[in-house]
N, C-alpha and C positions, 0 to 999 in steps of 0.2 A: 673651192669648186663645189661642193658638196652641198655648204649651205643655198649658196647659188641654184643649183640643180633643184635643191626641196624647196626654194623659194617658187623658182617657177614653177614647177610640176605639180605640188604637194600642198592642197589648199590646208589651212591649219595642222601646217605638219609639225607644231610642238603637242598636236591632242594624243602623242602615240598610243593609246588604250581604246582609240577608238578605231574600229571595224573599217569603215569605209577608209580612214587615212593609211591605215596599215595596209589594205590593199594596194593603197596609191603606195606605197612605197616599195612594193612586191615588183607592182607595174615598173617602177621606173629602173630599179635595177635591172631587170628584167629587160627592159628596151637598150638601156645603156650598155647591157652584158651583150648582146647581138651586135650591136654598132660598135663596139671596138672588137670583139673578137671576130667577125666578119675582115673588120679590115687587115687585123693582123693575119689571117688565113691568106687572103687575097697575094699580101706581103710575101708573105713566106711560101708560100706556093711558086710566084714567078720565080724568087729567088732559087729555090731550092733546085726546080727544074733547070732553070738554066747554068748553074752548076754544080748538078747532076750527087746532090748532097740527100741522102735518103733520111738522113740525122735534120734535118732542115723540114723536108718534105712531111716527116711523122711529125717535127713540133707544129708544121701548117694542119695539119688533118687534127690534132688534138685541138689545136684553137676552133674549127668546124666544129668538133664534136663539142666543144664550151661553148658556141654562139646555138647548137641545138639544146643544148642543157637550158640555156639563158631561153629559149621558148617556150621549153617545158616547164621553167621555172614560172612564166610569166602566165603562162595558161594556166598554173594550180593556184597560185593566187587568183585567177580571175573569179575562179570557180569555187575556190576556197572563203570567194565574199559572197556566194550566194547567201540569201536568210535560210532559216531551218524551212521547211514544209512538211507537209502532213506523212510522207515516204521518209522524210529526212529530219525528225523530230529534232535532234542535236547538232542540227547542223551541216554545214559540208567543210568545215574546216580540214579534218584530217585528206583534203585533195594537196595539202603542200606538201602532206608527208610522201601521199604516192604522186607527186611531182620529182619530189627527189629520189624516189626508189625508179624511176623513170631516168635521171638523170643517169643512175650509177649504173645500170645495165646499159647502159649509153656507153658509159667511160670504160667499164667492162669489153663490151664489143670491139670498141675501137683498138683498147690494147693487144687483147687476143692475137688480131688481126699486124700491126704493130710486130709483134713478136715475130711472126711470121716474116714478112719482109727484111726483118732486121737480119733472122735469121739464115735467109737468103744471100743477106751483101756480104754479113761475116764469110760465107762457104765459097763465095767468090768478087773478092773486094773489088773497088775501082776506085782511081783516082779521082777526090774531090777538087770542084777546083777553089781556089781563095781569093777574097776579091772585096775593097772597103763595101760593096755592096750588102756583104753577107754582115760585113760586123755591124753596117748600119741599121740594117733590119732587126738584130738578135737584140744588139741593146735596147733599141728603140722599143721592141717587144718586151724586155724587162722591164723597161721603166712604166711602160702602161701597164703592164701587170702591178706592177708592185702600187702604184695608186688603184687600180680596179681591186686588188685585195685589202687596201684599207677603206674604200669606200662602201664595201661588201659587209666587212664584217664590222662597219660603223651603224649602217644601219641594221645587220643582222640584233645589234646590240640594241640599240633603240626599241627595236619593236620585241625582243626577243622573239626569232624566228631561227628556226633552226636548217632551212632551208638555205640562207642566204649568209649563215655562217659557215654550211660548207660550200657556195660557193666564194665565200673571201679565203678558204684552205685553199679551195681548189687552185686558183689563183696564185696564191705561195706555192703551191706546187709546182706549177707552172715555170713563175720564176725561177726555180733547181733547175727546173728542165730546161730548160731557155740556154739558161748558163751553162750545163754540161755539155749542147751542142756545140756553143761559141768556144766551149775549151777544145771540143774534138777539131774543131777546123783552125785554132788555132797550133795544136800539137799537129795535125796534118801539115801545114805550113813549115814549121818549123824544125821538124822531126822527117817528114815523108813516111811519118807510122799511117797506116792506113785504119786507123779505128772510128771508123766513120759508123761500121754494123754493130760496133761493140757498142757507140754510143747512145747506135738508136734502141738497138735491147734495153741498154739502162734505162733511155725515155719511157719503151713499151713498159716494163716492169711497176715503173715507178707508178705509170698512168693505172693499172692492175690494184696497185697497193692503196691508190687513192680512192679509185672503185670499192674496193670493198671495204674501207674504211666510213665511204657515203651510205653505199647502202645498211650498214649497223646500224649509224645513227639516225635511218631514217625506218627501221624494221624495229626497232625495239620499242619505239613509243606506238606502233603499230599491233607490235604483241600487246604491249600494256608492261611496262618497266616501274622501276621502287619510286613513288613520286621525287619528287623534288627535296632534299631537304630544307632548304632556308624556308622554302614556302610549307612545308611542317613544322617548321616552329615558330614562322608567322601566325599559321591560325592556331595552334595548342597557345601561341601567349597571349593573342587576342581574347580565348576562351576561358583561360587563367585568372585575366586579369577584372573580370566578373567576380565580385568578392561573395557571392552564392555557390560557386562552382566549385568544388573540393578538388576533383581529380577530371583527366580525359582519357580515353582510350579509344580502342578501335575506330582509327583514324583513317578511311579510305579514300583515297582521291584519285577519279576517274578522271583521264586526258581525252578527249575527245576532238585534239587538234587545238593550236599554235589561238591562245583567246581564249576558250570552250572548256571549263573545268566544271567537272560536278565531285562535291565530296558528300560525304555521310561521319558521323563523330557521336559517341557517347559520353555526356558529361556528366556527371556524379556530383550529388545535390542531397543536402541534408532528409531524409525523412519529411520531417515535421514542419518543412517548407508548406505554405499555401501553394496548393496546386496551381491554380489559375496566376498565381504572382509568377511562380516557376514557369510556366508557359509562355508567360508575356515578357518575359528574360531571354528565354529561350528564341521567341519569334525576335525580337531585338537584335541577340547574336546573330543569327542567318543573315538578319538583313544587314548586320555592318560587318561582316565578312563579304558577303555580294558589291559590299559600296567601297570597303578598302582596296579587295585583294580580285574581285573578279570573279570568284569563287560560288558559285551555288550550290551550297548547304544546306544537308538536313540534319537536323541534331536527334538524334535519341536520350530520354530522360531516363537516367538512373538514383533512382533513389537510394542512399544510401545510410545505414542504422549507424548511429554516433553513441548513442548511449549503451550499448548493451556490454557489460562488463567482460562476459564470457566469448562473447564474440569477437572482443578486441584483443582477449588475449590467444583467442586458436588464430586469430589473423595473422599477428605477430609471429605466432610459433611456427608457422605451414611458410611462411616469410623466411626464416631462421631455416627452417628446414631447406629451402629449394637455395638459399643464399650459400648454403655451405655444400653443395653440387654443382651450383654454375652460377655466378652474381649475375647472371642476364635473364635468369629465370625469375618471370613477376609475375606477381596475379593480382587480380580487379575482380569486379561485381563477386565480391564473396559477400557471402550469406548463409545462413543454416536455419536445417530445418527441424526442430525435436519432436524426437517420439516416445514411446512406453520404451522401449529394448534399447533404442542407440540415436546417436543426433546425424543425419546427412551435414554434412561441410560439401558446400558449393560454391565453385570459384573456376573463372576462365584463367588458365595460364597459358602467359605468353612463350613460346616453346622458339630457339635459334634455329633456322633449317639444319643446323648441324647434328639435333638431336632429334630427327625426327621420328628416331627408329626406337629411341628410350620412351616412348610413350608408359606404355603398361608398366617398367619398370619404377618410374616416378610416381605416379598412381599406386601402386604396393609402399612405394616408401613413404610415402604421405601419410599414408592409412596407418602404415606399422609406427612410426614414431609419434603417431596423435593417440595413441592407444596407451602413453604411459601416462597419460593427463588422469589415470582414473576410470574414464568415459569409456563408454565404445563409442566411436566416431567413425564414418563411412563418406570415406571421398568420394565425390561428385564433380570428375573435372572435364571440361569441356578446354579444349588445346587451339590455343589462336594461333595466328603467323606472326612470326617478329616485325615484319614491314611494315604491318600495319600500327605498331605500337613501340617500336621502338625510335627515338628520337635522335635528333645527330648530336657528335661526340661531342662533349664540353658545354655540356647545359643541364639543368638541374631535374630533379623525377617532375615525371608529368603531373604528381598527385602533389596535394598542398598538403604539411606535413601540420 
């Protein structure tokens, strides 16, 4: 059914990297997510009413509120394909993200509200009544569900969009929900327990937890969250693999929405490199990071001193030193500077948010155990963020040894 669906609707729907198709594919879940949840509303509404099941009635109103999500979903994709323009340099991409921070104050409201009534039936219950009508609707309702959440989070995957993978949760959610009123009416049945209002609490609750489990993952790429890692050691091995490039660091990649990345990276290059070879290296990498990964790239050149005897070995030692305090502590662009009375050592290190507050204290210790070399030596440290240079678990140092 699915390929079916992107056949018709979705002209060249194997190009997913491209803008206009990945709309098209916003679009159609988006239509598709209204046209069944519409109808299961529809469903569960008469049903509910007519036997007077408020556990029925909430799962019909939650489907409402999923066929208004699926509009809001389909309006931030619309909006999300606009081009950049001159007010909107980067884009309008991030309208998926407040597409879904739209949805979950959506799903929010409606629970609140949920709760409320539920509350209501629990303090003064009534008999529900049972009837093959009700089971035929609950199931019926699970089964579309449980295909609307694999169809959701098939394409959510394809195009990696994060909009459209919570609505294939949302979905699984749903299905819990479905199923815990078919149990209520079936224990009603069977039992003459009346937990019709306990059941629809559990629905409201559940519908709560899914809220604001939506609205996280659509708020935090919105603040600006730790990028991605696979697509950090995407580009650090793209950049590696440049047999010029010694080492990479400060590695920063801007999300500006679902397509839309900008990074910035300093890569570390011998010295006595031809400058202009080194540039035309440099311009190279950008563009086949742009052409692999999507990624628009600026690289920052560092040059880096290979021969200087003294310098390798205060590198080593300040290494040795920060390695025996915390093996997370590294440092890059060192260099030093001599004078008549003592040498500056200069070097960014990389600091874990854990230690934020040891600043000065590693600064003194640096200084004090570089002072038995002989020298006097005068640390010069400038303190990075670990996010930006730290790499995921189980891969080798950023720097070519």
């Amino acid at each position: 059914m699915k390929k079916l669906l992107l056949r018709l609707f979705v002209k060249n729907y194997t190009d997913t990297r491209n803008p206009a198709v990945r709309t098209q594919y916003g679009k159609l879940a988006g239509i598709t997510g209204i046209f069944c949840n519409l109808l299961l509303f529809a469903g569960k509404l008469v049903v509910g009413t007519l036997c007077k099941s408020v556990s029925i009635t909430a799962d019909a109103v939650n489907n409402l509120s999923d066929a208004s999500s699926s509009v809001v979903t389909l309006l931030g994709f619309k909006f999300a394909g606009k081009p950049a323009d001159p007010e909107h340099p980067y884009g309008h991409n991030r309208m998926e993200y407040l597409s879904g921070l739209c949805v979950a104050a959506m799903i929010l409201l409606i629970g609140a509200e949920l709760v409320r009534t539920s509350v209501a039936r629990i303090v003064s219950p009534e008999p529900v009544e049972f009837s093959l009508a009700i089971v035929l609707v609950l199931v019926g309702s699970i089964l579309l569900k449980l295909w609307m959440a694999g169809f959701n989070r098939s394409l959510g995957k394809a195009i990696d969009s994060a909009a459209l993978s919570a609505a294939a949760a949302d979905s699984r959610n749903d299905v819990i929900a479905t199923g815990a009123v078919l149990v209520s009416c079936v224990v009603g049945k069977l039992t003459g327990a009346r937990i019709d209002g306990w059941t629809g609490l559990c629905v409201a609750l559940f519908i709560l937890w899914s809220g604001v489990g939506i609205a996280k993952d659509t708020i935090d790429p919105l603040i600006g969250m730790a990028p991605d890692e696979h697509l950090v050691r995407q580009i650090t091995d793209l950049l590696l693999a440049q047999d010029k490039v010694l080492g990479v660091h400060d590695l920063m990649i801007h999300d500006y929405g679902p397509g839309r990345r900008f990074a910035s990276a300093h890569v570390e290059m011998d010295y006595r490199e031809d400058v202009l070879d080194a540039h035309e290296r440099i311009d190279e990498l950008e563009r086949q990071v742009r052409r692999e990964l999507g990624v628009e790239l600026v690289i920052h050149y560092d040059p880096i001193v290979t021969d200087d005897e003294e310098l390798t070995r205060i590198h080593a030692r300040v290494a040795e030193i920060l390695k025996g305090v915390d093996p997370q502590l590294a440092v890059h662009d060192f260099r030093m500077v001599r004078g008549s009375r003592h040498t500056n050592v200069i070097f960014d290190m990389v600091l874990p948010f854990s230690m934020e507050n040891r600043k000065q204290e590693l600064r003194e210790l640096v200084e004090r155990e570089l002072q038995t070399d002989g020298k006097q030596y005068h640390a010069v440290i400038t303190f990075d963020m670990q996010a930006f240079n730290e790499l995921p678990e189980k891969s080798v140092s950023p720097e070519k040894t």
